[in-house]
PDB file of N, H, CA, C and O in Angstrom:
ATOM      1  N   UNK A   1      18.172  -1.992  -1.683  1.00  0.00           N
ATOM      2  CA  UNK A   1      18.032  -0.644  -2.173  1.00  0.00           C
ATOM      3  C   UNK A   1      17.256  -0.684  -3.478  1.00  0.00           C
ATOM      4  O   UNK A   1      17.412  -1.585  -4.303  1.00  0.00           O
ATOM      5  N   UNK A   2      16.230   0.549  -3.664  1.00  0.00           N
ATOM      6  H   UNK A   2      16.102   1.281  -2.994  1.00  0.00           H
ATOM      7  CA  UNK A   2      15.526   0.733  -4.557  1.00  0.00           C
ATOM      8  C   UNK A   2      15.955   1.857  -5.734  1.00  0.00           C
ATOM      9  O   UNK A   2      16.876   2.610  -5.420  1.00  0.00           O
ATOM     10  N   UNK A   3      15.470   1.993  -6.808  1.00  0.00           N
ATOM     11  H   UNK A   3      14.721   1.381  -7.063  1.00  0.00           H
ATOM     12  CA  UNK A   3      16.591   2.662  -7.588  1.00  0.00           C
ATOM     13  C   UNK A   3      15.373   2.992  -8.579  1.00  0.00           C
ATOM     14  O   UNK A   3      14.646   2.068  -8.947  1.00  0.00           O
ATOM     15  N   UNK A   4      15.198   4.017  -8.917  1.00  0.00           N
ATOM     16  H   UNK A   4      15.788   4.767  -8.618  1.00  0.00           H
ATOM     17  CA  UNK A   4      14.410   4.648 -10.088  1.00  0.00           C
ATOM     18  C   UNK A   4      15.446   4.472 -11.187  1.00  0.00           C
ATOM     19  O   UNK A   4      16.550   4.935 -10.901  1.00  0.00           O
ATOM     20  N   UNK A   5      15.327   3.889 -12.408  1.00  0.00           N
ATOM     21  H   UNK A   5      14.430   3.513 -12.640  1.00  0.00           H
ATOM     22  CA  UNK A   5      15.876   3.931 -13.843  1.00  0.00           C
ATOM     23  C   UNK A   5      15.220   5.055 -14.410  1.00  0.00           C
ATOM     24  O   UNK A   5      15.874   6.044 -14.741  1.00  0.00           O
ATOM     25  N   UNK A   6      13.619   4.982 -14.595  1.00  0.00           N
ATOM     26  H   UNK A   6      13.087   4.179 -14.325  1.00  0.00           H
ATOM     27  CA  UNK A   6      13.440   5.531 -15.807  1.00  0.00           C
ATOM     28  C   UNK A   6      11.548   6.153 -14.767  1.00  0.00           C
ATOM     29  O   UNK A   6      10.769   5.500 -14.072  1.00  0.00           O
ATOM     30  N   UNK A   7      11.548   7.672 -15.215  1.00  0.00           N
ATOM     31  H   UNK A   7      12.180   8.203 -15.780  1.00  0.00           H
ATOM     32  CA  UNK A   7      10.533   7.753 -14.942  1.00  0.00           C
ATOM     33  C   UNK A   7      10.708   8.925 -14.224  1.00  0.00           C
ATOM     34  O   UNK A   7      11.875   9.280 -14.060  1.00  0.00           O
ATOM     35  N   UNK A   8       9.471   9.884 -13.570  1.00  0.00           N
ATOM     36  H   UNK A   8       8.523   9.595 -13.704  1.00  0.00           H
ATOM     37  CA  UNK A   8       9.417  10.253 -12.361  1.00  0.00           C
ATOM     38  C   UNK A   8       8.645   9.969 -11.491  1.00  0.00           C
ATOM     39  O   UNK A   8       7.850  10.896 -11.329  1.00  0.00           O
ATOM     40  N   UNK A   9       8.441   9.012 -10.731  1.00  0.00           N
ATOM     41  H   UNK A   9       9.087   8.259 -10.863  1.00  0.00           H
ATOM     42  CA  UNK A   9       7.607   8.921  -9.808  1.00  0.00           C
ATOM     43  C   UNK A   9       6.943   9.772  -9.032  1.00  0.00           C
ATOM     44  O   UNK A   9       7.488  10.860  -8.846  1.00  0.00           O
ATOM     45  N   UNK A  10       5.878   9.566  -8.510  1.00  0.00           N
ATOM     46  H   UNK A  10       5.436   8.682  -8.661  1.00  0.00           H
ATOM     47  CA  UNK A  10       5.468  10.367  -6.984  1.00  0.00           C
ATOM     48  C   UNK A  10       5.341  10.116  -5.816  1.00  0.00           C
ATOM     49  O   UNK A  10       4.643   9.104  -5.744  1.00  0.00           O
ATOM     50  N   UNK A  11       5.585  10.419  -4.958  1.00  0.00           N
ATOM     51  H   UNK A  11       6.152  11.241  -5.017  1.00  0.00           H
ATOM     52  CA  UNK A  11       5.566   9.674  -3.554  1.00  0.00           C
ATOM     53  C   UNK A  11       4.331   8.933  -3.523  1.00  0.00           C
ATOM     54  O   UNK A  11       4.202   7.853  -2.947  1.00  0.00           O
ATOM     55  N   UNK A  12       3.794   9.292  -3.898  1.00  0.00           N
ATOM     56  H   UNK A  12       3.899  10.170  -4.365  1.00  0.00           H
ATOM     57  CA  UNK A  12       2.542   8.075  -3.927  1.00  0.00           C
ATOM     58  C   UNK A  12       2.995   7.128  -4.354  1.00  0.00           C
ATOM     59  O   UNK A  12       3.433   6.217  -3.652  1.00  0.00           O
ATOM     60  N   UNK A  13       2.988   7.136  -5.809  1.00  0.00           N
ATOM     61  H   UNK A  13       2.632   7.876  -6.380  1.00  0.00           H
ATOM     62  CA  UNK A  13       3.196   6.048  -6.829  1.00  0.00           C
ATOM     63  C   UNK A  13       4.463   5.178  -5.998  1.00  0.00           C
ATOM     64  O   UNK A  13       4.185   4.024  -5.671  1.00  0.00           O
ATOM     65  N   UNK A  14       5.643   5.633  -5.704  1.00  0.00           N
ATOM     66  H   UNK A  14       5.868   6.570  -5.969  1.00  0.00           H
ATOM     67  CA  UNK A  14       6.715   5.496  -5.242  1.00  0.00           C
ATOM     68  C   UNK A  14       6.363   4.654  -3.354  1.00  0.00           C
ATOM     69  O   UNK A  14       6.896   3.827  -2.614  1.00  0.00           O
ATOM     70  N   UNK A  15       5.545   5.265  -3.362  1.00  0.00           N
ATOM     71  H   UNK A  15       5.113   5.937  -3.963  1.00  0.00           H
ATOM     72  CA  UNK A  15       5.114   4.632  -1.849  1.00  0.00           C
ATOM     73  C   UNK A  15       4.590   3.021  -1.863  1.00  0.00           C
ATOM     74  O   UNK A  15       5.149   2.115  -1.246  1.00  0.00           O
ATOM     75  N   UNK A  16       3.396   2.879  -2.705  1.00  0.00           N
ATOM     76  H   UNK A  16       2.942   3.616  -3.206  1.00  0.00           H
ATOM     77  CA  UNK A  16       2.648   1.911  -3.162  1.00  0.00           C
ATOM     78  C   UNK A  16       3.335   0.811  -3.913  1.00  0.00           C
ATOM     79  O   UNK A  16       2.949  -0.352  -4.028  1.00  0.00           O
ATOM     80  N   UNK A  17       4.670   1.492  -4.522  1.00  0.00           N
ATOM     81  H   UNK A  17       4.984   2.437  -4.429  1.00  0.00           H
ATOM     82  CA  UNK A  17       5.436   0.026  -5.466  1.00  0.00           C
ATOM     83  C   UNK A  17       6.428  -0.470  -3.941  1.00  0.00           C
ATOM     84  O   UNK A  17       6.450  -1.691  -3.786  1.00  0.00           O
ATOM     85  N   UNK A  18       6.929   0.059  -3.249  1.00  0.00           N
ATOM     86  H   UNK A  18       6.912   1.051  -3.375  1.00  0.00           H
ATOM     87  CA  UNK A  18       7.403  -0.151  -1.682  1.00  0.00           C
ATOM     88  C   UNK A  18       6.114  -1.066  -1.127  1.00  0.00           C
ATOM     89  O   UNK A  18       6.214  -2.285  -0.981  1.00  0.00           O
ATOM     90  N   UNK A  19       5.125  -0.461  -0.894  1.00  0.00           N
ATOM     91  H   UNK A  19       5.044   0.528  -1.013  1.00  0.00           H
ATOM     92  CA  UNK A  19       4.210  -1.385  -0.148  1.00  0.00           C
ATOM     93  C   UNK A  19       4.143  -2.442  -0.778  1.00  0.00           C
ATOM     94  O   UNK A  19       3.889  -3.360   0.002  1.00  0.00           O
ATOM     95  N   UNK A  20       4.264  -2.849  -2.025  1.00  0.00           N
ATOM     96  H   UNK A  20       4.470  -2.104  -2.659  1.00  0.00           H
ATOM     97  CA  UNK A  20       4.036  -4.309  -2.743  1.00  0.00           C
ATOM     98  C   UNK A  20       4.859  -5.456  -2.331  1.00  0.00           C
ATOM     99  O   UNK A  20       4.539  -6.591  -1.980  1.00  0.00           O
ATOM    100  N   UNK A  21       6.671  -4.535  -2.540  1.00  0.00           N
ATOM    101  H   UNK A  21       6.931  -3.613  -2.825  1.00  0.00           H
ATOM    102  CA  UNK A  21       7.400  -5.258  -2.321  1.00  0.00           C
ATOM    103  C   UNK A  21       7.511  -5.394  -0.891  1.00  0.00           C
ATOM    104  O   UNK A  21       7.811  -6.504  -0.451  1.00  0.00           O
ATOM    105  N   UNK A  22       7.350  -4.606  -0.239  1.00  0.00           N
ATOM    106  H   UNK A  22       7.106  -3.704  -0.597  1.00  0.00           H
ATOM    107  CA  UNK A  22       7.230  -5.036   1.455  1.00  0.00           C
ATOM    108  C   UNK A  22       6.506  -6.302   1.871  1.00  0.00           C
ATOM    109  O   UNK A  22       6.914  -7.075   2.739  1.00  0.00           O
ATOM    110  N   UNK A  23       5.166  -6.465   1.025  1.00  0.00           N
ATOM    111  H   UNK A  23       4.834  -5.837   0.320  1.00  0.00           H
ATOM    112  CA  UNK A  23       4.206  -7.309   1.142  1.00  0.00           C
ATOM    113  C   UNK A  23       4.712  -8.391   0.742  1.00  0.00           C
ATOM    114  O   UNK A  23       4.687  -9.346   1.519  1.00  0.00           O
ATOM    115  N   UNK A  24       5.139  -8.501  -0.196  1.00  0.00           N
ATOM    116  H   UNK A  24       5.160  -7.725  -0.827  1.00  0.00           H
ATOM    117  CA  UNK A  24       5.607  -9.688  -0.813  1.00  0.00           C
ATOM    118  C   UNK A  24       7.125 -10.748  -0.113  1.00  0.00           C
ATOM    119  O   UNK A  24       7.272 -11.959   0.046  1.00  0.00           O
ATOM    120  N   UNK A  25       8.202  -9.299   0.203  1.00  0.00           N
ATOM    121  H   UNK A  25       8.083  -8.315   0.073  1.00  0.00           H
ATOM    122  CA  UNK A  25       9.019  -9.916   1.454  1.00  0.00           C
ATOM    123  C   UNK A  25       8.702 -10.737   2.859  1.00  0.00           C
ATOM    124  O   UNK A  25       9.381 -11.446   3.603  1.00  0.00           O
ATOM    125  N   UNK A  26       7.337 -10.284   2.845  1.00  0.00           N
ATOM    126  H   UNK A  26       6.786  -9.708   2.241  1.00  0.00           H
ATOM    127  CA  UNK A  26       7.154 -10.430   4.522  1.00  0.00           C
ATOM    128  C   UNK A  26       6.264 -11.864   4.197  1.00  0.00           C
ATOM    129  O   UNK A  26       6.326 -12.852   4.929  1.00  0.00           O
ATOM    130  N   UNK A  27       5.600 -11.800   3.212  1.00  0.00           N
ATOM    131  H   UNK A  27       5.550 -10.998   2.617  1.00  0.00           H
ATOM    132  CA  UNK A  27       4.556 -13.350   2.970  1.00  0.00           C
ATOM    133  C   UNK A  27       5.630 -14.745   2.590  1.00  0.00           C
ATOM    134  O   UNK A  27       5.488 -15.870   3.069  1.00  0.00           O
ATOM    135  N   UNK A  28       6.613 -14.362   1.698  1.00  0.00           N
ATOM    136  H   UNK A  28       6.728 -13.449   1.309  1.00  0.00           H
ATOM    137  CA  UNK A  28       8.062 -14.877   1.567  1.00  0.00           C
ATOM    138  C   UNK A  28       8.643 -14.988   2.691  1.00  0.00           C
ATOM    139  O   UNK A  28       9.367 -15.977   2.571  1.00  0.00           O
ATOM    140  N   UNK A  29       8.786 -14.474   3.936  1.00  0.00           N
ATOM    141  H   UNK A  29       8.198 -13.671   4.033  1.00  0.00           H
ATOM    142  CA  UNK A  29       9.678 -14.544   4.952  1.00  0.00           C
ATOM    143  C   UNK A  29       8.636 -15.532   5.958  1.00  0.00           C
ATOM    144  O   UNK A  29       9.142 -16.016   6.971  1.00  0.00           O
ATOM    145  N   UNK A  30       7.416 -15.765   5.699  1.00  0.00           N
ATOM    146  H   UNK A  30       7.005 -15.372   4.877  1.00  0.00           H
ATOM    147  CA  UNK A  30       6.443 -16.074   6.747  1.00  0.00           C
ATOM    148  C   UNK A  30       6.173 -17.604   6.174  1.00  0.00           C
ATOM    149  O   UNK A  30       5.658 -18.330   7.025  1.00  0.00           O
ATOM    150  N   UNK A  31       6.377 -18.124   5.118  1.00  0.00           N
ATOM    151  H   UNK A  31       6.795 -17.535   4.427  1.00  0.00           H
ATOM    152  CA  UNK A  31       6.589 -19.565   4.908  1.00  0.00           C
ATOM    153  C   UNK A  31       7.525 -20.314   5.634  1.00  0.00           C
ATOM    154  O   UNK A  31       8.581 -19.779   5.971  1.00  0.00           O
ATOM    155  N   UNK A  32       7.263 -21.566   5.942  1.00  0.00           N
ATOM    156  H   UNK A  32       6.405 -22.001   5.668  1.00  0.00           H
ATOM    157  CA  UNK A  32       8.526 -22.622   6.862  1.00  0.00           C
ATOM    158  C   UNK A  32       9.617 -22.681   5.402  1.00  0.00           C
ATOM    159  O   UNK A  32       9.241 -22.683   4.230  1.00  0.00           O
ATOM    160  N   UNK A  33      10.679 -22.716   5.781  1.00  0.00           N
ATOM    161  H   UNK A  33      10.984 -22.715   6.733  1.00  0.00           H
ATOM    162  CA  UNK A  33      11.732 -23.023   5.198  1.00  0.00           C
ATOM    163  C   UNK A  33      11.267 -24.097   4.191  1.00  0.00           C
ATOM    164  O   UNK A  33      11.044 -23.990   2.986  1.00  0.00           O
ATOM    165  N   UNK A  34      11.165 -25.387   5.189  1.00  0.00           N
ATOM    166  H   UNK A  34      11.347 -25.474   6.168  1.00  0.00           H
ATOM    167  CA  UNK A  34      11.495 -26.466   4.200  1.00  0.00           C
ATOM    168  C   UNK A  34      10.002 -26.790   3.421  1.00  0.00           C
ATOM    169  O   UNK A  34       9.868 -27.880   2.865  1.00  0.00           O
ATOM    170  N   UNK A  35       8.815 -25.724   3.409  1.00  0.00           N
ATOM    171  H   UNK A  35       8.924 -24.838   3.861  1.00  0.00           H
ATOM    172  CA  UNK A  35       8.157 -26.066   2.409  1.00  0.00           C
ATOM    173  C   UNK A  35       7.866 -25.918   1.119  1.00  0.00           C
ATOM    174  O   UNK A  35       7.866 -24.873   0.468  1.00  0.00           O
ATOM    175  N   UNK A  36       7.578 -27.177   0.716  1.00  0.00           N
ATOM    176  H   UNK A  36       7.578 -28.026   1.245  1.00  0.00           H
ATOM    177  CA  UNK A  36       7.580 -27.395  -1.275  1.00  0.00           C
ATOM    178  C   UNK A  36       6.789 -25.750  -1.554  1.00  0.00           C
ATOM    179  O   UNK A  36       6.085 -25.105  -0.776  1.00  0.00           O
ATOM    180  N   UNK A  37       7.176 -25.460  -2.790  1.00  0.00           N
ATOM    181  H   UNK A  37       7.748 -25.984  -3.421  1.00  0.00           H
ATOM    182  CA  UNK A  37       6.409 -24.098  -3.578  1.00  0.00           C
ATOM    183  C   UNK A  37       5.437 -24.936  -4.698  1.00  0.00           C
ATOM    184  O   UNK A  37       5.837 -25.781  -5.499  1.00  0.00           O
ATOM    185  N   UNK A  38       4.169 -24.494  -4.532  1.00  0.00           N
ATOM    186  H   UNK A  38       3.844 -23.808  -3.882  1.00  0.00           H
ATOM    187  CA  UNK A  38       3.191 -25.241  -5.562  1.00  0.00           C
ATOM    188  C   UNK A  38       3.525 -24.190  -6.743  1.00  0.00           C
ATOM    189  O   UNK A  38       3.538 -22.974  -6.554  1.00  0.00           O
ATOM    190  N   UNK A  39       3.841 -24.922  -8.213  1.00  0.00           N
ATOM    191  H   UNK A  39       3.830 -25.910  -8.367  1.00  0.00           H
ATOM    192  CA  UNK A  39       3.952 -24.451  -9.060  1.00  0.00           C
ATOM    193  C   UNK A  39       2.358 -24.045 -10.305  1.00  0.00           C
ATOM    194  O   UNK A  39       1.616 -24.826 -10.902  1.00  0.00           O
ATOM    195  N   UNK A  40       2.370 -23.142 -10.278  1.00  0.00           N
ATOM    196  H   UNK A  40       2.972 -22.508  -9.793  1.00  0.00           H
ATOM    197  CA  UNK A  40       1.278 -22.779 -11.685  1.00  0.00           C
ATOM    198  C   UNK A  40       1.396 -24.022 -12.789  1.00  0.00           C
ATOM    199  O   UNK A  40       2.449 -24.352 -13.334  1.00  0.00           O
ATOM    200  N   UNK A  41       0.049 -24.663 -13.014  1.00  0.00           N
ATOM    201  H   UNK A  41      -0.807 -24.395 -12.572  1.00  0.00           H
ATOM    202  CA  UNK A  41       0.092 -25.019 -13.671  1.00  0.00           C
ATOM    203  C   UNK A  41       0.489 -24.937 -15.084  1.00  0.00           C
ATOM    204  O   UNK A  41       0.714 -25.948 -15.750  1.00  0.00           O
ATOM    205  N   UNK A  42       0.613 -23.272 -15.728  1.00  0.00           N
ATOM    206  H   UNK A  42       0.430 -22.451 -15.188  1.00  0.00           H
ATOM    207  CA  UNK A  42       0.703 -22.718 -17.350  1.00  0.00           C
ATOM    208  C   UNK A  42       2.524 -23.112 -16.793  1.00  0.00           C
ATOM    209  O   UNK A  42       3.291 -23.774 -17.492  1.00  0.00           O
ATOM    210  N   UNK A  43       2.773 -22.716 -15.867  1.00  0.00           N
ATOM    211  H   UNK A  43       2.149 -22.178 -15.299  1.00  0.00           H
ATOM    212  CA  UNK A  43       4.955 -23.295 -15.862  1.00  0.00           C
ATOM    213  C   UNK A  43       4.954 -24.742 -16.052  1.00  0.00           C
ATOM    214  O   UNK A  43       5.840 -25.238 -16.748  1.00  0.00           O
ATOM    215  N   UNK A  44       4.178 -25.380 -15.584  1.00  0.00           N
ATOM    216  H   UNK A  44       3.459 -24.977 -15.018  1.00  0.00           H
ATOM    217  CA  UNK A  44       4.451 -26.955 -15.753  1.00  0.00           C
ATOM    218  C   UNK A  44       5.240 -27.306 -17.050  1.00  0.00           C
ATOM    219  O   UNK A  44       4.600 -27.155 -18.091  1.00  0.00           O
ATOM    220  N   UNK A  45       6.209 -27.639 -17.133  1.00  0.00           N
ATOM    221  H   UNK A  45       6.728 -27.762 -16.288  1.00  0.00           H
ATOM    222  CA  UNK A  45       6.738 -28.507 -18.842  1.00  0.00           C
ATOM    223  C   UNK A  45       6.544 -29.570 -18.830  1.00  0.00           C
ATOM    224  O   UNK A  45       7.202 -30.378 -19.485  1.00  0.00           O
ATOM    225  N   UNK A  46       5.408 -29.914 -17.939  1.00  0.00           N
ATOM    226  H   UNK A  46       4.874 -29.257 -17.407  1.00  0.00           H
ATOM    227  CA  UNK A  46       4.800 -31.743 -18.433  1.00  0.00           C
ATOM    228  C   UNK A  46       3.552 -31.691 -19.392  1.00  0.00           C
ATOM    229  O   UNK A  46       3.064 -32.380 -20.288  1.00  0.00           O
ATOM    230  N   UNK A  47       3.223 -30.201 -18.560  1.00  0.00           N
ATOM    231  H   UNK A  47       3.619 -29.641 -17.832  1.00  0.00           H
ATOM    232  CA  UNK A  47       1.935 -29.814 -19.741  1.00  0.00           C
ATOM    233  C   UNK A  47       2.161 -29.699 -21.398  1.00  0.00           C
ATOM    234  O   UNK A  47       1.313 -29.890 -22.270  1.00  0.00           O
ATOM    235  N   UNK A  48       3.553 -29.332 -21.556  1.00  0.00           N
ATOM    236  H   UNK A  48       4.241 -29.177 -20.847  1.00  0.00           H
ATOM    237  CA  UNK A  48       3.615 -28.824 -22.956  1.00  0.00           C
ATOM    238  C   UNK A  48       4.005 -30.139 -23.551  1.00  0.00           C
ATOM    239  O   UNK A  48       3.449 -30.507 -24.586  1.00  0.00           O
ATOM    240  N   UNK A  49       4.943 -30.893 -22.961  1.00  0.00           N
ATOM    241  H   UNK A  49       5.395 -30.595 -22.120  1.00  0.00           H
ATOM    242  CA  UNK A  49       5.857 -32.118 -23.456  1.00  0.00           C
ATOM    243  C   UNK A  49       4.317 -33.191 -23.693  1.00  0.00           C
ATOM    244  O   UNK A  49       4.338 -34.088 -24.536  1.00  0.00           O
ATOM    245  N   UNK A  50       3.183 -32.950 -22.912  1.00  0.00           N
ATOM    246  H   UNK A  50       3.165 -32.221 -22.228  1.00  0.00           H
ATOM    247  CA  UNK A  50       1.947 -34.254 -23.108  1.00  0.00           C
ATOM    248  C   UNK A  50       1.159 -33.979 -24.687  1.00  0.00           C
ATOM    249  O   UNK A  50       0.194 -34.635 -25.080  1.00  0.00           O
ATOM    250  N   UNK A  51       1.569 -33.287 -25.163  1.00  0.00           N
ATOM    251  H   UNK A  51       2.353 -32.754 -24.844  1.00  0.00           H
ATOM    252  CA  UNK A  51       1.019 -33.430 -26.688  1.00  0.00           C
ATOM    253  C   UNK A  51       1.921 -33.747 -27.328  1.00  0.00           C
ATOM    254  O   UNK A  51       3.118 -33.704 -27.044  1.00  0.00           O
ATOM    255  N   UNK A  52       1.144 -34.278 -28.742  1.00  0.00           N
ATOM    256  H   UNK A  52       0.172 -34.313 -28.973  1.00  0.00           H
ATOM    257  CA  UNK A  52       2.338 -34.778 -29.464  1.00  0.00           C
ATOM    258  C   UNK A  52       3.204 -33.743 -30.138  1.00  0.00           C
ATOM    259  O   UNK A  52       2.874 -32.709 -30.718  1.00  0.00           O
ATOM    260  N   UNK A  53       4.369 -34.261 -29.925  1.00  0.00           N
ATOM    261  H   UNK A  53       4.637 -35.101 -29.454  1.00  0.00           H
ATOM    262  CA  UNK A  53       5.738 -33.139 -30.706  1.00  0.00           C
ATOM    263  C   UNK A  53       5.901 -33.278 -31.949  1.00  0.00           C
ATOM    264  O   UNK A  53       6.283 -34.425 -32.178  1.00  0.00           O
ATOM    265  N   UNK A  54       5.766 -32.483 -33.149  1.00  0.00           N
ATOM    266  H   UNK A  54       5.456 -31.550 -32.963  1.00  0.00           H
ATOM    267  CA  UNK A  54       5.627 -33.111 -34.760  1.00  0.00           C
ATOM    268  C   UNK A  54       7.202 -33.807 -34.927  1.00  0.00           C
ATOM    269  O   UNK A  54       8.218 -33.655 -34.250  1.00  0.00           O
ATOM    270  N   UNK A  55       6.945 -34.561 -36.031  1.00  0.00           N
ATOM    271  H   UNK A  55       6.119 -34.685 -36.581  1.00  0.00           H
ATOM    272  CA  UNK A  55       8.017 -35.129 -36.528  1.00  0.00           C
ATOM    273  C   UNK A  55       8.927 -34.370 -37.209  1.00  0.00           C
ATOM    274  O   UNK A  55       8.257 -33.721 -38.013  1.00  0.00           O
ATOM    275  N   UNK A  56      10.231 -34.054 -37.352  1.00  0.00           N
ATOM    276  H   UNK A  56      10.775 -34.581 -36.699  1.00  0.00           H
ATOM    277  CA  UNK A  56      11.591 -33.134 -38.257  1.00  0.00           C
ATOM    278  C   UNK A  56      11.325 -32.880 -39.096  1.00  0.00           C
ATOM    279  O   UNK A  56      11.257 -33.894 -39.790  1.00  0.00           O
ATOM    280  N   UNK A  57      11.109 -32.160 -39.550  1.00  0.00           N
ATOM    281  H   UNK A  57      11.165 -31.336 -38.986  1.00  0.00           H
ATOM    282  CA  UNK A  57      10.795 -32.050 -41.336  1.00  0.00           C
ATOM    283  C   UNK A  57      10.950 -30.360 -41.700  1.00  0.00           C
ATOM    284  O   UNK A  57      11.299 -29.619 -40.781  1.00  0.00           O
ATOM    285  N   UNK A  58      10.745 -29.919 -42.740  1.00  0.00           N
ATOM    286  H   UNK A  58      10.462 -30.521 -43.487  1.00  0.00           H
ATOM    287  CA  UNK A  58      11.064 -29.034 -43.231  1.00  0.00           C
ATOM    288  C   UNK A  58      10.108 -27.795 -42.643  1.00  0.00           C
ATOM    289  O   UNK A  58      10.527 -26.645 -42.513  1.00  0.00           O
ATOM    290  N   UNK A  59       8.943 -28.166 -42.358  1.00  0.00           N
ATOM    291  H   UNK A  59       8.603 -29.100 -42.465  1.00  0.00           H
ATOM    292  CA  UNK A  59       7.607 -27.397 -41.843  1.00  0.00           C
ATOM    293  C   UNK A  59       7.506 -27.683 -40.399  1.00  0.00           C
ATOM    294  O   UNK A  59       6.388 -27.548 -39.900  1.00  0.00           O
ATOM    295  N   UNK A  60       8.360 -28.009 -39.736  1.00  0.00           N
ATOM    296  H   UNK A  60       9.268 -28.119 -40.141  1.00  0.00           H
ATOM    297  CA  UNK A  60       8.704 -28.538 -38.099  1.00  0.00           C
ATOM    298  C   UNK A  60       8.041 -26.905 -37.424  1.00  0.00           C
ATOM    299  O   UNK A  60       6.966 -26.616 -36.898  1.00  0.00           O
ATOM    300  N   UNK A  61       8.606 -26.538 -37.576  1.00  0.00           N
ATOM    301  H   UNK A  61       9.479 -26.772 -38.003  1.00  0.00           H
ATOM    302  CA  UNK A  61       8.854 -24.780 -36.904  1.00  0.00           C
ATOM    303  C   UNK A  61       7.867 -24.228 -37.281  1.00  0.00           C
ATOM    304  O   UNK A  61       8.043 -23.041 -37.008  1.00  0.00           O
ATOM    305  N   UNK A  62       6.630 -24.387 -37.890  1.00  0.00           N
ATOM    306  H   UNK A  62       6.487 -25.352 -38.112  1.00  0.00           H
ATOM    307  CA  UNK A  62       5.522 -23.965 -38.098  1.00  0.00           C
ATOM    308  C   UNK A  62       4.116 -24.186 -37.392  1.00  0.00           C
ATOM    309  O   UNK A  62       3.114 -23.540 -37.086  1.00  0.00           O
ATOM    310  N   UNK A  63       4.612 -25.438 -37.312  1.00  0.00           N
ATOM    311  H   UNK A  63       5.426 -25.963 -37.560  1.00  0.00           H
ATOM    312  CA  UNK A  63       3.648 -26.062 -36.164  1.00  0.00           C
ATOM    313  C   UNK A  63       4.082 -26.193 -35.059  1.00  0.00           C
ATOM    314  O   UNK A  63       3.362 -26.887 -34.341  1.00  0.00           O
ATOM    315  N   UNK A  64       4.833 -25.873 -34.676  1.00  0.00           N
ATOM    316  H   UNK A  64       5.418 -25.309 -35.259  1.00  0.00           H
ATOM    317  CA  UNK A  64       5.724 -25.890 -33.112  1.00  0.00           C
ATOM    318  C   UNK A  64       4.551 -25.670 -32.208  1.00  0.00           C
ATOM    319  O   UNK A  64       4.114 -26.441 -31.354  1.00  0.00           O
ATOM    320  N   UNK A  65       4.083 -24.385 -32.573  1.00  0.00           N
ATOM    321  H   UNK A  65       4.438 -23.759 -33.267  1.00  0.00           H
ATOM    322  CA  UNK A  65       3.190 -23.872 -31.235  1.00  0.00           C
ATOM    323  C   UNK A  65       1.720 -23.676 -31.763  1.00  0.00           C
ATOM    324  O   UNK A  65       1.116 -22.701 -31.316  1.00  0.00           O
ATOM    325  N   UNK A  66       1.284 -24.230 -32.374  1.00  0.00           N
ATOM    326  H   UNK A  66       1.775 -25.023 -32.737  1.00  0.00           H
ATOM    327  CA  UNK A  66      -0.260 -24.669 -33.146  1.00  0.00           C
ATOM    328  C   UNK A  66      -0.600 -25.601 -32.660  1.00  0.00           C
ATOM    329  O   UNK A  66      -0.107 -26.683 -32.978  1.00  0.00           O
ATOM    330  N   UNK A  67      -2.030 -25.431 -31.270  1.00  0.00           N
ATOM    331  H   UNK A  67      -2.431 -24.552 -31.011  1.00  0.00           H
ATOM    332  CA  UNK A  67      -2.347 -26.816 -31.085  1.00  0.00           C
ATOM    333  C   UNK A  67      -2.778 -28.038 -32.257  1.00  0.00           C
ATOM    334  O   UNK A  67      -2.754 -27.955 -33.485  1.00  0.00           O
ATOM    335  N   UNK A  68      -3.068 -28.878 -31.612  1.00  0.00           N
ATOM    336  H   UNK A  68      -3.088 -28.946 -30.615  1.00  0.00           H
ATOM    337  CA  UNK A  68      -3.791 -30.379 -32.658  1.00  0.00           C
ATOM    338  C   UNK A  68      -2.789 -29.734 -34.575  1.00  0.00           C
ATOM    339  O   UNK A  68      -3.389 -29.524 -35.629  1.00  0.00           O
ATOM    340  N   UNK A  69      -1.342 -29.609 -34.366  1.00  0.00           N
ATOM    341  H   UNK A  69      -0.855 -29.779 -33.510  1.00  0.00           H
ATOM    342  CA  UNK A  69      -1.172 -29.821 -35.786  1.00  0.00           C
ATOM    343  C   UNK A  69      -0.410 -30.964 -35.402  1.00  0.00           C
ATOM    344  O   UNK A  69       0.094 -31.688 -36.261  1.00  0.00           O
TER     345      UNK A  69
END
């Protein structure tokens, strides 16, 4: 079941967010069970963990997410 929170839709609008998720059930339902899901590379956490992680220090949290610091 689908549920409007916030908004008023139009049967259009309201039609077309249905067709998405229809689409998306049925491409989901049309995979074999037991096959692997290829993951996006930007989700990978091997990508983030392969640079270097700064050392503890007082300025740690500054460079957290600054490449090459």
């Amino acid at each position: 079941m689908i549920k409007v929170v916030r908004g008023n839709p139009t049967p259009e609008e309201l039609a077309a967010a249905l067709a998405v998720v229809r689409a998306r059930a049925a491409a989901a339902a049309a995979l074999p069970s037991g096959a692997p899901t290829v993951r996006d590379a930007w989700s990978d956490p091997s990508r983030v963990a392969a640079r270097r992680v700064p050392q503890p220090g007082p300025a740690t949290w500054s460079r957290t997410y600054w490449p090459g610091a």
